[in-house]
C-alpha positions in Angstrom: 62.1 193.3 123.6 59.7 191.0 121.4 59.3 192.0 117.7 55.6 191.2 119.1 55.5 193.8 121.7 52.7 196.2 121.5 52.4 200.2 121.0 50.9 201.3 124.2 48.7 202.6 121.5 47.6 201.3 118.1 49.1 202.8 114.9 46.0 203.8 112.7 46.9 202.8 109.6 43.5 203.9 108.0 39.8 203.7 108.7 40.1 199.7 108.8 43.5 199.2 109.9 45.9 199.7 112.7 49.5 198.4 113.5 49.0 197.0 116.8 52.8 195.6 117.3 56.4 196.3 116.2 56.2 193.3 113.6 53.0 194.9 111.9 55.2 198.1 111.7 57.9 196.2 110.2 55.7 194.3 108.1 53.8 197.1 106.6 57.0 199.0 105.7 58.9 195.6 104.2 55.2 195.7 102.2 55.9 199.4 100.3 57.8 199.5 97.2 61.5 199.4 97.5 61.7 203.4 96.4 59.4 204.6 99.2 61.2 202.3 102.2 64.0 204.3 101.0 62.7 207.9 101.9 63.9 209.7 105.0 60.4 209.4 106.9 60.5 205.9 106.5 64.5 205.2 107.1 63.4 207.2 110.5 60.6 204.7 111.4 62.8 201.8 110.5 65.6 202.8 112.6 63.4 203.5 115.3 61.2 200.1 114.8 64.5 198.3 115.7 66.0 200.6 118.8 62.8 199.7 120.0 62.8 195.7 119.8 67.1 195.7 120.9 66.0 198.5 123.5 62.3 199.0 124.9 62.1 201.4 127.2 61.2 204.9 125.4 62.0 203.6 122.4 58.7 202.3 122.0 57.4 205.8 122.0 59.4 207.1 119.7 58.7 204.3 117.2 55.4 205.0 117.5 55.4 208.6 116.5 57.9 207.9 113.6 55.1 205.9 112.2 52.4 207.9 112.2 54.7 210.8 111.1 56.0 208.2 108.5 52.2 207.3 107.4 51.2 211.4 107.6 54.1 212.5 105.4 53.2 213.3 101.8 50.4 210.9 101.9 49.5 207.5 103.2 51.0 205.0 101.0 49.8 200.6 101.1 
């Protein structure tokens, strides 16, 4: 699949902001400091980010939920 395919739902970044594709996703973790792409919640969401776009399928779901359990562990970081 498309980095550009959508989440059947929006990732909610904040009150302003959601993650509407697998790009966004990517982008927004390539955009936190190097120390924080490196924690496990994170490493998760990235691995799952790219089973999606070589995959689809289910995938999609799952890289959904790692972000927001990514963006609800310890804090929202960006």
């Amino acid at each position: 699949m498309p980095w550009s395919t959508a989440f059947d739902d929006p990732v909610r970044v904040d009150s302003k902001r959601e993650l509407l594709t697998l790009q966004q996703a990517a982008d927004y973790i390539m955009r936190l400091p190097e120390d924080a792409q490196h924690e496990a919640h994170w490493q998760t969401a990235i691995e799952t980010l790219i089973k999606a776009a070589e995959t689809g399928g289910g995938w999609m779901m799952f890289a959904r939920i790692a972000m927001l359990r990514a963006l609800n562990a310890g804090g929202r970081r960006g």
